[in-house]
N, C-alpha and C positions, 0 to 999 in steps of 0.2 A: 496468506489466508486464502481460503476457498469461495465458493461462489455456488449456490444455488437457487432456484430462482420461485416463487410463490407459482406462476401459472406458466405455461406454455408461450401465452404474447409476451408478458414480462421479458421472457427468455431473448423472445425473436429480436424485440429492441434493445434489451441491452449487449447483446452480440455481435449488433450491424450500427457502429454508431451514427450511419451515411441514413438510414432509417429514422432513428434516435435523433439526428440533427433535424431533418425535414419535419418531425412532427412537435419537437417543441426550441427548435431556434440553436443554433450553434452556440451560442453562450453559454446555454442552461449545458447543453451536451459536453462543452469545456470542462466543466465545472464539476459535472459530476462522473465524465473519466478521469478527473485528476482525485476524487476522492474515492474512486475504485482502487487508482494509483495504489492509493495510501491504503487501504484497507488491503490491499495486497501484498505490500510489503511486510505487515504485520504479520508478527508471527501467532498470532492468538487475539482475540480481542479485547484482552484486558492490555494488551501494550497498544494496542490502538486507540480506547476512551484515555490511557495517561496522555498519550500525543496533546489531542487536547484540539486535532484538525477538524475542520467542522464543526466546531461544539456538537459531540456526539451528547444525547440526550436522552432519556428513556422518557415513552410516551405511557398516556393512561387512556381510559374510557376505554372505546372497541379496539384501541392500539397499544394495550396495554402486552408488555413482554417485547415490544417492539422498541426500538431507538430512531430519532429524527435524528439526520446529516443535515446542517445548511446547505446548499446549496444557491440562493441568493435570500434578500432579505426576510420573505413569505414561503420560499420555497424548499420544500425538506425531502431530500433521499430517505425510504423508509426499509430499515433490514431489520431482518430478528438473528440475534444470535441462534445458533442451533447447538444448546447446551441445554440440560437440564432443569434448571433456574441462573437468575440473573445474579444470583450470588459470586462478590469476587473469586475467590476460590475455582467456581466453576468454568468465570470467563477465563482465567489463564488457561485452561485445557480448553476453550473453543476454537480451533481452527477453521471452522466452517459458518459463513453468514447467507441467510435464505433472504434475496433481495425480493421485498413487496412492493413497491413502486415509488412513482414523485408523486406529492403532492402538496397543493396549498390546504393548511387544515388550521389559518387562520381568522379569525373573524368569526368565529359559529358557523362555518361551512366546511366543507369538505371538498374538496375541488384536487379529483387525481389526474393529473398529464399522463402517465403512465401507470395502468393495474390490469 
């Protein structure tokens, strides 16, 4: 699978993970190049949500057409697939995921690490 990215900063940290580590801790950074890993290996993104890695998830409210990745207990990788609708049919033909950032969006907050 492919890679594009919501803004410009977006870009710059998920590119330089030496960046990516310094501004939210080498742990979180582990975690979510090993779920890059995997979304990479994927050939489409519907063989990526059968994986079942990170309980990929589809978000609602202002995140709605978006999916949460865990990456630890509060904290969620946010991509959109770049398909037409979320319909399976459609995720087998997406090759391509528009990364929107990390964040904590539990509690009734919203708390982005990265956006």
């Amino acid at each position: 699978m492919l890679f594009e990215y919501e803004n410009d900063s977006v870009k710059e940290i998920f590119t330089n993970f030496e960046l990516m580590k310094k501004k939210i801790g080498y742990e979180k950074t582990k975690t979510i190049k090993k779920r890059l890993d995997q979304l990479k290996a994927s050939p489409n993104y519907s063989i990526y949500l059968m994986t079942g890695l990170g309980k990929p998830h589809p978000l609602t409210g202002n995140l709605k057409g978006y999916y949460g990745i865990s990456i630890t207990g509060n904290v969620r990788l946010v991509i959109k697939p770049d398909s037409i609708n979320l319909e399976p049919e459609e995720l087998k033909k997406c090759e391509t995921v528009i990364i929107k950032g990390v964040v904590d969006y539990h509690g009734g907050k919203i708390n982005w690490f990265i956006s």
